[in-house]
Structure formats: structure tokens, C-alpha cells
C-alpha positions in Angstrom: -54.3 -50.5 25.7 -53.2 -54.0 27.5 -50.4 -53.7 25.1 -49.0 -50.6 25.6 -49.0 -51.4 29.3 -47.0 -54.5 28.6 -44.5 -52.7 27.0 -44.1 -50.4 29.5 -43.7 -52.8 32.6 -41.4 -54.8 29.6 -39.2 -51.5 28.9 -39.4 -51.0 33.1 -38.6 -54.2 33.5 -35.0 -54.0 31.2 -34.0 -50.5 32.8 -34.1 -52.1 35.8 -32.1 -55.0 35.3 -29.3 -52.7 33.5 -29.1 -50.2 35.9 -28.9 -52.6 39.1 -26.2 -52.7 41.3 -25.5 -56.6 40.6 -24.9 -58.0 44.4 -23.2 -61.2 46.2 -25.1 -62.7 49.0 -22.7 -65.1 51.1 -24.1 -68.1 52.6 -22.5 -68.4 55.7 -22.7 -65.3 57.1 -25.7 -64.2 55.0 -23.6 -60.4 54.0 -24.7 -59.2 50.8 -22.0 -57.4 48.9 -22.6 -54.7 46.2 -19.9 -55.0 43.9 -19.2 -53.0 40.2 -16.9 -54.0 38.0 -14.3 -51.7 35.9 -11.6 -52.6 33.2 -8.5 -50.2 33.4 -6.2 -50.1 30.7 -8.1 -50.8 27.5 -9.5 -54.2 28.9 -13.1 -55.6 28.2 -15.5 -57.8 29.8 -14.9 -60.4 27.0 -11.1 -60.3 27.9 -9.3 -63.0 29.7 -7.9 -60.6 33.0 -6.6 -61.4 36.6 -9.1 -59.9 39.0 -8.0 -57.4 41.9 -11.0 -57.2 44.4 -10.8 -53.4 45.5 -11.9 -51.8 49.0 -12.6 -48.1 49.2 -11.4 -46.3 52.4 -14.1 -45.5 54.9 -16.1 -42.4 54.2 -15.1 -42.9 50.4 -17.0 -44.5 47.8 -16.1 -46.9 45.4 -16.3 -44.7 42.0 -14.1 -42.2 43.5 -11.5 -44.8 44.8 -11.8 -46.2 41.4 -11.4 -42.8 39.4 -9.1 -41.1 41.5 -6.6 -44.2 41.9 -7.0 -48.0 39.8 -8.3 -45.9 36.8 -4.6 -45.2 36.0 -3.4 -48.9 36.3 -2.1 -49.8 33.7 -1.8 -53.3 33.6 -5.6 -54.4 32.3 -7.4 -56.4 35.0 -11.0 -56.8 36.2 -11.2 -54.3 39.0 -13.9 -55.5 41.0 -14.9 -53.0 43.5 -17.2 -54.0 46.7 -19.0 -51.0 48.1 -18.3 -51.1 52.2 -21.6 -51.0 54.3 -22.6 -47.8 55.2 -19.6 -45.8 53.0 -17.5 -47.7 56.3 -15.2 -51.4 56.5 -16.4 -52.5 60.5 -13.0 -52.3 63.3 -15.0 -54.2 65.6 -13.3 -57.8 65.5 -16.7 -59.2 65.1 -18.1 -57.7 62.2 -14.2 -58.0 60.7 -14.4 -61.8 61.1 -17.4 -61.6 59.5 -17.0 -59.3 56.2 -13.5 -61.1 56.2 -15.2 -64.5 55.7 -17.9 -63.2 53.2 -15.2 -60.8 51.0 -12.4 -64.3 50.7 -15.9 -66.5 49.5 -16.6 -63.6 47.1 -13.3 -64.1 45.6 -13.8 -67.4 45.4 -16.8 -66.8 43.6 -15.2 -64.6 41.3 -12.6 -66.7 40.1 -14.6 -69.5 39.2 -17.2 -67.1 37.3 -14.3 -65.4 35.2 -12.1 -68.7 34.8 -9.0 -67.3 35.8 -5.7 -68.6 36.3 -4.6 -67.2 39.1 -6.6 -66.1 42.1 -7.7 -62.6 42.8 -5.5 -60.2 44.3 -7.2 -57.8 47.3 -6.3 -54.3 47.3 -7.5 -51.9 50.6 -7.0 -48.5 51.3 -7.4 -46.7 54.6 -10.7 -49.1 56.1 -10.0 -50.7 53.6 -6.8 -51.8 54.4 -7.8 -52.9 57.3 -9.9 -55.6 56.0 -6.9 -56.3 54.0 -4.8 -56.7 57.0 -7.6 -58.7 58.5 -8.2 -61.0 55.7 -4.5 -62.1 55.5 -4.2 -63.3 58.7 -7.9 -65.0 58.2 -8.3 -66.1 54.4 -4.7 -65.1 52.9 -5.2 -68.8 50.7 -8.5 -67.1 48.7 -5.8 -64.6 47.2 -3.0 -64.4 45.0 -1.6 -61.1 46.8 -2.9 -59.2 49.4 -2.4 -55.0 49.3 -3.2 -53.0 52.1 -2.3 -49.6 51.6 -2.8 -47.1 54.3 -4.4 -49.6 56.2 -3.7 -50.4 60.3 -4.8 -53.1 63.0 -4.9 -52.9 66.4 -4.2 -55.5 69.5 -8.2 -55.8 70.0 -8.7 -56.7 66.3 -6.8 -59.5 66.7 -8.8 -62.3 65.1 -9.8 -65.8 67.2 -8.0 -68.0 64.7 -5.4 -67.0 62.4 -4.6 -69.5 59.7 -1.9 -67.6 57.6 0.8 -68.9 56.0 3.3 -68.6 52.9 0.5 -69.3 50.3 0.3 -65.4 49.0 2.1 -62.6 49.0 1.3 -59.4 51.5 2.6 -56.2 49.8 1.8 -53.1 52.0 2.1 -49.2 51.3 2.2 -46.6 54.0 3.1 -42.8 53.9 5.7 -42.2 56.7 3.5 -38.6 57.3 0.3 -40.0 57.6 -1.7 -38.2 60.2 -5.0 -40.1 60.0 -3.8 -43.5 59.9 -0.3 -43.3 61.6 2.4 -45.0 59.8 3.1 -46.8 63.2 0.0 -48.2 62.9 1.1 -49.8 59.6 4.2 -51.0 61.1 2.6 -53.0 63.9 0.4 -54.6 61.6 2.8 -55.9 59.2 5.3 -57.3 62.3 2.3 -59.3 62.9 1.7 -60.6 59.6 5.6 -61.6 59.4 5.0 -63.9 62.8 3.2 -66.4 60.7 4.5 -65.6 56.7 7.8 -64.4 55.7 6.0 -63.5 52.0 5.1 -59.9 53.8 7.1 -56.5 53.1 6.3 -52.9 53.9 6.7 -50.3 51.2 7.2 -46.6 53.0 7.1 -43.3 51.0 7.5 -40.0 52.1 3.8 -38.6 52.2 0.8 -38.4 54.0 -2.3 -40.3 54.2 -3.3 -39.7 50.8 0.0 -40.0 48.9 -1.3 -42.7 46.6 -4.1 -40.5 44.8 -1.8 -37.9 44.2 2.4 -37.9 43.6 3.3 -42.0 44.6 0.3 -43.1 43.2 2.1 -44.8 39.7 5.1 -46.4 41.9 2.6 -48.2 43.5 0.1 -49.3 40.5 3.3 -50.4 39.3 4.1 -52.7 41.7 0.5 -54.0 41.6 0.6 -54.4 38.2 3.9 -56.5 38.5 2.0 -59.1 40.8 -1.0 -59.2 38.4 
């Protein structure tokens, strides 16, 4: 009988540990980030891949950002998607600073773990580009390229200290028809990335807020891929 039981807390014990969300609990700030990781394009977790850190849009999850857009990258990579608290990326310049601080030691995390030879890229969309936004003007050194697409900041997000420079590229997509997050929106935050990087550019396309899942969504993968 005592072995039977051991086998079953054994056999609980491995479904548990395969079936976990595997998580990232940031020192300094004390976040803990749920992250899964996906391999587009015939890659494999064996394979030596640049990494592009992906942030769902608010409201979203990460399996549908990841099967409705990266899926159809075609570059192979390590897409490693972070699950925003709550389904929702904070505005509140607070909570930005903080999740912007725990997401850039994450990467850094990431790129030792994996060896790679570049750093990881960050890709946002919607709330998530906001954090992308965010983390360029905060941590833009703890990527190779920054992506927000979609994405927006406001004057009251603006962080306390801003330490950007030339040292990655900011690559930015935004549909011109976008009624959620307004394209002006998009503009503003890029003219205030280019105030301390000229590596910054803003990619318009004629669509609205969800353009990139649907007919612009390869023109863009392609560019991502290109940076990879």
C-alpha cells in the first residue's frame, strides 16, 4: 500500500512539474513574471535562436497573441511570451517603471540562460506597446531592437529618468485608422523617442487597430525577422 501511494504523489509530483507555468521572479522589484516559450518556423529548444521577448495587448492573452500573429514568423527564434498581470500591462508611471525594470532584467536573464549572440529583441502590441515604448526610453541597452506596434504614451507616463541612447534600434508599427489606440498617439511617442536616439522610425499602414493579425501582418514579421 505505502508504495502505491508513493507512486502516486511521484506520478503527481512529475505532472506538476510539466504542466507548470515556469516563472521569473525579479529581485529588485520582487515582480514575478509568467513567461512560455514557443519556436516559430520549424525551430527547437535544442536550436541556437535569437530570442524576441513578446507582450500581448491588454485584455489579450499570450497564446492568442502568439497564434494569431508570431506563429507565422518565419524567421525561427525563441518567442518568449510574458503573460501581463491581470490579462493588462499597468499606464500608471509607477507600476511602468516597475514592470519596465523587471521585463529588461528578464531579458537579461534570458540571454545568458540561452547563450545567445545578440540580445533579445522586445516586441509589444497595443499595452503592450506601451511597455515597449516605456522600456526604450528606460532599458533600451537590455535589447537588440525594440518593436512597439500599436502601442502609445502619454505626457504623464513620462518616466523620472530616461537613459536612452543609440545602443538599439526602435522600429514601431501603427495603423493610420486605428480607433482604439489613435495613430496620433503613436506619433507623439516616437517624436519622443527620436529626442534622445536617432535609431527610431515609424512604420504606418493603412488599417486599423488590428491590422497586424489580419492583412499587414507578414510586412511586418518580415521586418522583424530582418532585425533577428
Amino acid at each position: 500500500m505505502e508504495r502505491k501511494w508513493l507512486v502516486l504523489i511521484l506520478a503527481i509530483g512529475l505532472l506538476y512539474w510539466w504542466t507548470r507555468t515556469p516563472n521569473y521572479i525579479d529581485e529588485a522589484t520582487q515582480i514575478t513574471l509568467n513567461y512560455h516559450i514557443r519556436y516559430p518556423a520549424g525551430g527547437s529548444a535544442g536550436d541556437y535562436l535569437p530570442i524576441i521577448i513578446a507582450l500581448h495587448g491588454n485584455g489579450d492573452t499570450y497564446s492568442n497573441f502568439y497564434d494569431f500573429t508570431l506563429k507565422d514568423l518565419a524567421t525561427p527564434a525563441r518567442v518568449i511570451l510574458l503573460e501581463a498581470p491581470n490579462k493588462y500591462w499597468p499606464y500608471d508611471p509607477r507600476e511602468l517603471a516597475q514592470y519596465s525594470s523587471a521585463i529588461a532584467s528578464f531579458s537579461q536573464h534570458m540571454g545568458v540562460k540561452f547563450s545567445t549572440y545578440t540580445k533579445p529583441m522586445l516586441l509589444g502590441f497595443s499595452g503592450g506597446g506601451v511597455m515597449a515604448y516605456y522600456s526604450a526610453l528606460t532599458h533600451c541597452d537590455s535589447y537588440s531592437a525594440i518593436v512597439p506596434i500599436s502601442g502609445m504614451l502619454r505626457t504623464n507616463m513620462a518616466p523620472k529618468k530616461i537613459t536612452m541612447d543609440n545602443s538599439c534600434t526602435v522600429m514601431a508599427f501603427h495603423g493610420t485608422k486605428d480607433n482604439v489606440v489613435g495613430f496620433s498617439s503613436g506619433e507623439y511617442a516616437i517624436n519622443e523617442l527620436k529626442k534622445y536616439s536617432s535609431d527610431v522610425i515609424l512604420t504606418s499602414f493603412d488599417a486599423g487597430h488590428h491590422g497586424l493579425a489580419f492583412e499587414f501582418k507578414h510586412m511586418i514579421l518580415g521586418e522583424v525577422g530582418k532585425k533577428l
